[in-house]
C-alpha positions as CSV (number, residue, x, y, z in Angstrom):
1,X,103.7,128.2,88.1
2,X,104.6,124.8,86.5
3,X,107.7,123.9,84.6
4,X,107.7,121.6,81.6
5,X,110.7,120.3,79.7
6,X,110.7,120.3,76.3
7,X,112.7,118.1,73.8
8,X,114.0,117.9,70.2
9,X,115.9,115.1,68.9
10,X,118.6,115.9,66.1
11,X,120.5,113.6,64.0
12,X,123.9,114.2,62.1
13,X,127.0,112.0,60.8
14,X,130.3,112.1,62.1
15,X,133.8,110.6,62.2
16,X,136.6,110.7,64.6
17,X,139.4,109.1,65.9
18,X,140.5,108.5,69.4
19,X,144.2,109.5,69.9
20,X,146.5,107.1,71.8
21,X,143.4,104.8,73.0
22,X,144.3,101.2,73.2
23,X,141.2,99.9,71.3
24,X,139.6,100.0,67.5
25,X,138.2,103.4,67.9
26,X,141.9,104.2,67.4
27,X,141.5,104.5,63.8
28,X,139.2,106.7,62.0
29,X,135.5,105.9,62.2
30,X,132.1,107.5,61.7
31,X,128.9,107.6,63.6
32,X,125.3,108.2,63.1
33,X,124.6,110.3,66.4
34,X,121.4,111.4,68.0
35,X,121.1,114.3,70.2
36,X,118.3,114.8,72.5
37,X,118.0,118.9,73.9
38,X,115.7,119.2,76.8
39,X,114.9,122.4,78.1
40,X,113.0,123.4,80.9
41,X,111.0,126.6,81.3
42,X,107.4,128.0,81.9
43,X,105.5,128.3,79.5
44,X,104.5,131.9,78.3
45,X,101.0,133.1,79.5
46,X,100.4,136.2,77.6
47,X,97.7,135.8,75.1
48,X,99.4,138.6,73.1
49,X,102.2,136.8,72.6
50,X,102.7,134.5,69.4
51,X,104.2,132.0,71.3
52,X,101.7,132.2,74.1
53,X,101.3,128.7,76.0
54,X,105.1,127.5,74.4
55,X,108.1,127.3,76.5
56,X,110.1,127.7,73.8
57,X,109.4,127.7,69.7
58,X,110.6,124.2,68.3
59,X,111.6,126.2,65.4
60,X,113.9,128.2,68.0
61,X,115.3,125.2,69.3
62,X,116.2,123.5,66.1
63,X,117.9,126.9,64.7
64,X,120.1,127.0,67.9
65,X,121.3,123.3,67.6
66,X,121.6,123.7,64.4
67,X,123.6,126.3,64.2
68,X,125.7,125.5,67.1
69,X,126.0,121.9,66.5
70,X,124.4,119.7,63.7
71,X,125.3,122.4,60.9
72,X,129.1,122.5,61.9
73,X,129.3,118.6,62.5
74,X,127.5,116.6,60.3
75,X,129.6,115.2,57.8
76,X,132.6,116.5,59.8
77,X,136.2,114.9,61.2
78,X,137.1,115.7,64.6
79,X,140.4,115.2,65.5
80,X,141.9,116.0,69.1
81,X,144.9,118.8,68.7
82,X,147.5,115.9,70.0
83,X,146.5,113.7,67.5
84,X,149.0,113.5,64.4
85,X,146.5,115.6,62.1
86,X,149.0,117.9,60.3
87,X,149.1,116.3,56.8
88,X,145.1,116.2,57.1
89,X,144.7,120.0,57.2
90,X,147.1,120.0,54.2
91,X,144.8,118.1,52.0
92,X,143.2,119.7,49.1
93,X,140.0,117.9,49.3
94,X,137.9,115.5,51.6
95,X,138.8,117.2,55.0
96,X,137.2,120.7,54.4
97,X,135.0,120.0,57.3
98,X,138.0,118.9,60.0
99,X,137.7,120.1,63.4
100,X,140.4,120.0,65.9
101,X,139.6,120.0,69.4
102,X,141.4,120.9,72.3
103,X,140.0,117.2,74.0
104,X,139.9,113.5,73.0
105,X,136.8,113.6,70.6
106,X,135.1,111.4,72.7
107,X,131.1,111.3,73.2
108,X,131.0,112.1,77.1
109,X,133.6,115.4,76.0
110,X,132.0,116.2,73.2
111,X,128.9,116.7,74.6
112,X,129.9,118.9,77.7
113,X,130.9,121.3,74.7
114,X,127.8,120.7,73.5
115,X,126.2,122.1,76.7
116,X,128.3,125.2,76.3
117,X,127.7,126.0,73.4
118,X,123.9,125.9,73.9
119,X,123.2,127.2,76.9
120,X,124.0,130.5,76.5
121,X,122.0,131.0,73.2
122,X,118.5,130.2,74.9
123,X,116.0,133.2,75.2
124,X,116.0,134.3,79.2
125,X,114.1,132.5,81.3
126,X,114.6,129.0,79.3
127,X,117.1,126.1,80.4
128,X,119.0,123.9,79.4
129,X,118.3,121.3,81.5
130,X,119.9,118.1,80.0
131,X,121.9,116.6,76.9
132,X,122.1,112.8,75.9
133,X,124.3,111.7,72.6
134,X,123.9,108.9,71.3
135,X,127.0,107.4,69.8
136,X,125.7,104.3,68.5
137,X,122.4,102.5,69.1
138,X,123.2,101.4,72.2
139,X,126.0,103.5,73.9
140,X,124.7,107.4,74.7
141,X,126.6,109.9,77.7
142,X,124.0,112.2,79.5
143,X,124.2,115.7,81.0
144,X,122.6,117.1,83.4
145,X,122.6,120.7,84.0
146,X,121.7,119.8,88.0
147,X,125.0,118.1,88.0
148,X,127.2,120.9,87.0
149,X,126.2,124.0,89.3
């Protein structure tokens, strides 16, 4: 019985601000992120099976993300829900895609909601075994599923 992990990269656009934070990233700014998804799973032995010798479809993968990530968030704002957004949400046009969280919309939160919201959509006996974001070229946060049991 071996385990492999399996990954697919994604890319999307984003902006955000950083409420009350004592830097640049104070005022509104966008991002070209990059999330890597690595599962972990056996892969299927049943010759029967269409997805026989696959841990899990790419295709699969990439709808999941996408649906529960990229597709909501590219192109988005994301504003924490202490941050003076009000007159934003107002706005007739250009915020239509603004997304108030209930934490700073920072890349080492955003992607533990990340994990959440992926995790649970994987077919049974596939993992979610770790997340990294990229924020900018240079700068990614990492989770591990082994450090959050």
């Amino acid at each position: 019985m071996a385990l492999v992990r399996v990954t697919k990269i994604f890319n999307f656009e984003m902006s955000h601000a950083l409420w009350n934070y004592d830097g640049p990233c104070s005022n509104m700014h966008g991002h070209s992120y990059k999330l890597f998804v690595t599962v972990i799973g056996q892969p299927i032995d049943d010759t029967k099976n269409p997805k026989n010798g696959m841990v899990i479809d790419f295709g699969s993968l990439k709808t999941i993300v996408k649906t529960e990530i990229v597709n909501k968030l590219d192109h988005a704002v994301v504003l924490a829900d202490n941050s003076a957004h009000q007159k934003l949400t107002e706005s007739e046009q250009m915020f239509d895609k603004l997304f108030i969280t209930p934490y700073q919309p920072t890349c080492e939160n955003l992607i533990i909601e990340f994990a959440e919201k992926i995790a649970p959509q994987l077919p049974e006996n596939v993992t979610l075994h770790s997340l990294r974001l990229y924020e900018t070229e240079n700068s990614y946060a990492e989770w591990f599923a082994d450090d959050n049991v």
